[in-house]
N, C-alpha and C positions, 0 to 999 in steps of 0.2 A: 532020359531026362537030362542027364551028364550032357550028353553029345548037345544037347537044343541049348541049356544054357550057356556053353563053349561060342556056339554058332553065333548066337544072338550076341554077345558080347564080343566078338571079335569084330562084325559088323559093325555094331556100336563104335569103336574104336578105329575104324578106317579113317571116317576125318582126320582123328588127332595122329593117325599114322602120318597123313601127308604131313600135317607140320610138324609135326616131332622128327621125322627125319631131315627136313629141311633145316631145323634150328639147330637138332642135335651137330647135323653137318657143319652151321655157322662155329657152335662152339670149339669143334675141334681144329677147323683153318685156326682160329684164334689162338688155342693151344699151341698145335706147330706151329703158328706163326712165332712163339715164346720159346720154340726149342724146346715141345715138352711131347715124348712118344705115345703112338697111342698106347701104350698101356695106361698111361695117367688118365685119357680121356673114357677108357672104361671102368677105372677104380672110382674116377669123381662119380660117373655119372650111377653107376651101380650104390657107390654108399651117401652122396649126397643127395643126388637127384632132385634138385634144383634149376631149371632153367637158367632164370636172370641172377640167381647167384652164381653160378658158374660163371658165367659169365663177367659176371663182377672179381669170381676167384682170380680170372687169368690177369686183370689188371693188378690185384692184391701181390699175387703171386713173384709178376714181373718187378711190383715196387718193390719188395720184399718185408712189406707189410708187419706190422709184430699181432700177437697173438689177442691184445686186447681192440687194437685196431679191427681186425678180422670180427672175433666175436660181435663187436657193437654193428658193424655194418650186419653181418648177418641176420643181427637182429631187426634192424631197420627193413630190410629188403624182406625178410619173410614173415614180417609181421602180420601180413593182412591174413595168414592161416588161419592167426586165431580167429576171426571173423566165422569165415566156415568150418573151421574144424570143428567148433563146436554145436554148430546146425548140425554135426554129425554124429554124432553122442548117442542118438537113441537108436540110428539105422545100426550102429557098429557095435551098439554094446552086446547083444547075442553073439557075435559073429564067429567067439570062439577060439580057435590056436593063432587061428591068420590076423586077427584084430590089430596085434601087432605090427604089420605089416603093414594093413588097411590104412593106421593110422599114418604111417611114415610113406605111404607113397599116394596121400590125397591134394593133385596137384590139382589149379584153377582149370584144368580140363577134364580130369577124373573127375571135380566133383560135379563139374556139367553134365557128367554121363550117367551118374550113380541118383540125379536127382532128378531126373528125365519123368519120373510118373510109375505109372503103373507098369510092370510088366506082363509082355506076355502068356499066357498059357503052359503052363509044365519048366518056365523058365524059373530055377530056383534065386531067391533075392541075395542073398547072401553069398551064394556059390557067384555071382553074377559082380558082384562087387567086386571079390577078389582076382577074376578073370579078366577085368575091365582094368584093375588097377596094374597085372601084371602085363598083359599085355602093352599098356602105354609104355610102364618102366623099358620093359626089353626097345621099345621104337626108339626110345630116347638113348638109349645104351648103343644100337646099331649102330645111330646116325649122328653120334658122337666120334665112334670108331670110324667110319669112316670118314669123318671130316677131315682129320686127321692125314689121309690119303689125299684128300682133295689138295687138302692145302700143301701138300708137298706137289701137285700138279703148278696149283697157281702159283705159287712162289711167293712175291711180296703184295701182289696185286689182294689187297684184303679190305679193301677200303669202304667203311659203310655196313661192313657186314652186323659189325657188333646192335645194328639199327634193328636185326629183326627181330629181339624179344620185342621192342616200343611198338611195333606191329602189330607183333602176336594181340600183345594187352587191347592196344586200340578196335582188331577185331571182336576178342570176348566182347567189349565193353561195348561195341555198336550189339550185336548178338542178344546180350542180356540186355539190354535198350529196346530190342525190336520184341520181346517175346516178355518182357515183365510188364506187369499190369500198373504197379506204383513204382515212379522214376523216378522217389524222392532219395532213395540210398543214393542213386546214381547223382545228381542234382547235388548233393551233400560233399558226396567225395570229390563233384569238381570245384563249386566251391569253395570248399576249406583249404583244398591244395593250390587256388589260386592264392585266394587269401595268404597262405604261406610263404607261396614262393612270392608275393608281392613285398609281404613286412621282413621276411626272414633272408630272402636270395635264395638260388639256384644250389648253393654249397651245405646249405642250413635249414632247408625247408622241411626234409622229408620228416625228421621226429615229431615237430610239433605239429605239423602236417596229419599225422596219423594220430597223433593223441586229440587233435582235434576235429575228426571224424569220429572216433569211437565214442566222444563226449557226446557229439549230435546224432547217433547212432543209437545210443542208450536215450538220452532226452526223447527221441522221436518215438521209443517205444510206448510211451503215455500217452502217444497221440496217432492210433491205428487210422489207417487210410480208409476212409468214406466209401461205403457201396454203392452202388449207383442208384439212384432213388433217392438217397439219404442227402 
């Protein structure tokens, strides 16, 4: 039963292999590109494990950022967790030693895995989370380290790369668009983020941006989407 849950979640996870080594890889040219060895690009990515923070780090890093600078963005960029971290509350609260873990490594592609439906036959649920979540971590940590490599091949030629987390997102986003039944979150977060960056500018958008999604995010809970018939 070990062995089928292992299987089944590594499967699960091939998708997110290809882009997690592709992006991991962008991170670390970025990195070298900062003058910074892979070993930085395995310790970030091991105890950050952040995509487009990372990414964000290596600009922070290069400026030399101070400590409350840092902290505030961090929070702005990984804000939208709390959104699902907390749809996750009941699947992770059994989960036992690794819950720990669970919680610190449920990234916007883990949680598309772990929320996938029903499992399998003999696949255990729990055992399944945590397989699905380590195995992403380790892609991400690979194709970090290697980028690193890479970008000592290309040299300075780096240009555009920092574009592919905006990718990655734009795919979820079409993904969870093609396969959710009510588009109204979706509809909300473009929205409000237009909204933002129209009153507030492209420097100043993203806080009130996100506080003004999670207001019409909670507001719309009072008003459940119609079944068909209704």
């Amino acid at each position: 039963m070990r062995d089928k849950t292992i299987g089944h979640a590594f499967r699960a996870s091939l998708p997110v292999m290809a882009g997690y080594l592709v992006l991991g890889m962008g991170f670390g040219v970025l990195l070298h590109d900062q003058r910074y060895g892979w070993w930085w690009a395995a310790v970030m990515s091991l105890l950050i494990y952040a995509g487009s923070l990372q990414y964000l780090a290596v600009d922070l890093m290069a400026a030399g950022a101070g400590i409350i600078t840092t902290a505030l963005m961090s929070l702005v960029v990984n804000f939208r967790h709390l959104f699902y971290g907390i749809t996750m509350l009941e699947r992770y609260k059994k989960a036992g030693r690794v819950r720990p873990y669970l919680i610190f490594a449920l990234t916007d592609e883990t949680f598309s895995l772990v929320c996938q439906g029903d499992l399998p036959d003999g696949v255990r649920e729990k055992a399944y989370y945590f397989w699905v979540s380590l195995f992403n971590h380790c892609y991400w940590i690979v194709g970090s380290v290697l980028g690193t490599f890479v970008g000592n091949i290309l040299g300075e030629h780096t240009q555009g790369i920092d574009f592919s987390m905006t990718a990655l997102f734009v795919i979820i986003f079409i993904q969870q668009w093609e396969t959710a039944k009510d588009h109204r979150p979706a509809l909300i977060g473009l929205g409000v983020s237009l909204a933002s960056l129209l009153i507030f500018g492209p420097d100043s958008f993203l806080i009130p941006g996100m506080v003004g999604i999670t207001l019409a995010l909670l507001a719309m809970r009072k008003f459940p989407a119609r079944k068909e018939g209704e």
